[in-house]
C-alpha positions, 0 to 999 in steps of 0.5 A: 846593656848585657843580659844580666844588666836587663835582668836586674832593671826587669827585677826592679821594675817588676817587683821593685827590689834594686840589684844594682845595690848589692855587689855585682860580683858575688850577687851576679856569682851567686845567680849563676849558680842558681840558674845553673843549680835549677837548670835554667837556661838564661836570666830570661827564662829564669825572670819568665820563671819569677814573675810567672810563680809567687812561691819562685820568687819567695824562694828567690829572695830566701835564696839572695838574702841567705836567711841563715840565723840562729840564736845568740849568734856571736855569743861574745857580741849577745854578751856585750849587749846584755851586760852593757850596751841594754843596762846602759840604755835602761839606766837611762830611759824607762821604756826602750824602742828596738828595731831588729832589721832584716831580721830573716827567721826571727832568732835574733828579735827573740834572742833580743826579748829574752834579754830583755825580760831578764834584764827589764824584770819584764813589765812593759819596759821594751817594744821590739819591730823585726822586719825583713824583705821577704814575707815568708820568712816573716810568717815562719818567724811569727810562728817561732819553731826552729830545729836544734842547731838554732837554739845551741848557743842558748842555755839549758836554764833558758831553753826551759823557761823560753821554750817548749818542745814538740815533735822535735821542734823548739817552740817559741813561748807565747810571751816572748813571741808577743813581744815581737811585732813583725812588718815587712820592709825594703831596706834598700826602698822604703822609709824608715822608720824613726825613734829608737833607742836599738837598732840590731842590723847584722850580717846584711849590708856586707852585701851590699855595695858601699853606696847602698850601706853609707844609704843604710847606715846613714838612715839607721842614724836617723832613725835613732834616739840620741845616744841610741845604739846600732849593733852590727854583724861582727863580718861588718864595719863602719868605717865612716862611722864619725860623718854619720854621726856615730861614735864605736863603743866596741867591736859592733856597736856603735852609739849615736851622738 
């Protein structure tokens, strides 16, 4: 067993996150940078490190899962879900359940409730989950403040209805932050949860061996209603989509049968 192979079995020992699903090549690629980057001599003394400090280890999971979002990331794919793949699903149900997994800082659950209060003419029509690995990112997305280059795909007409600004910081309004609940989940080892008619995971499982994202997807179709949606990152495709039970509407989403 090689250094590395013992770094990751003492990572899932300990904290429980399984490395061997993420792409050895460019997970093993991206620690080696790290270890060299912070000055560490080997994966020992950086595992010694981890497991000796809990802020070490926050910032070790911001760092393996690149929490880099903005809102309306691919505008042209927001623009789809609005205009058809939301209305359709609101024509046919009166109240929609949506997952926004792995969401990082929270711009793409808030991005999605925006939407909706817009298309839904807000009432009580929608429910939204965002959940993520990695707690501390899910603290600062509950908080909803980000910097400008988050918020430059927004509209100046929305900036001022869903936003305020404090000290240079865009603030999230309390009404859209309520329509937002965010837990903490392990895509990779805990259990889905079920009943929705939206699931948004995107720009995640591209690091993610092919084994690991057949494990991922086929559980998100699980976890979807019938004709539900699942919308991923425009870098991600399925290519098993059919054994899955799915069928491809249009680049990034994918409805299930």
């Amino acid at each position: 067993m090689t250094d590395f192979d013992r770094f990751k079995e003492r990572i899932f020992q300990t904290f429980g996150l399984d490395l061997n699903s993420y792409k050895e090549n460019q997970l093993k690629r991206r620690l080696d940078n790290l270890l060299s980057r912070k000055q560490y001599s080997d994966y020992q003394a950086f595992l010694q490190h981890l497991t000796g400090n809990k802020n070490a280890w926050h910032e070790f999971l911001d760092y393996l899962t690149i929490n880099v979002s903005e809102f309306f990331r691919d505008v042209k794919m927001f623009q789809t879900l609005e205009t058809k793949i939301l209305p359709d699903l609101l024509q046919k149900k009166g109240n929609l359940k949506i997952w926004s997994a792995a969401c990082s800082n929270g711009c793409e659950p808030y991005t999605i409730a925006i939407i909706m209060e817009e298309i839904a003419k807000g009432g009580n029509r929608y429910q939204i989950d965002a959940t993520d690995i990695d707690n501390t990112i899910l603290q600062a997305a509950a908080n909803g403040s980000y910097g400008a280059d988050s918020v430059r795909n927004v509209s100046p007409n929305r900036l001022a209805k869903y936003f305020t600004i404090e000290q240079g910081k865009y603030l999230v309004t309390n009404g859209i932050k309520a329509r937002v609940t965010f837990k903490q989940h392990n895509l990779l080892a805990d259990q889905y949860p079920r009943g929705y008619d939206l699931i948004a995971c995107r720009n995640v499982t591209i690091y993610f061996t092919r084994e690991a994202q057949d494990k991922v997807n086929k559980s998100f179709a699980q976890s979807l209603n019938s004709g539900g949606y699942l919308f991923i990152g425009g870098s991600e495709t399925i290519f098993n989509y059919a054994e899955l039970g799915f069928e491809k509407v249009s680049p990034c989403f994918y409805r299930k049968k």
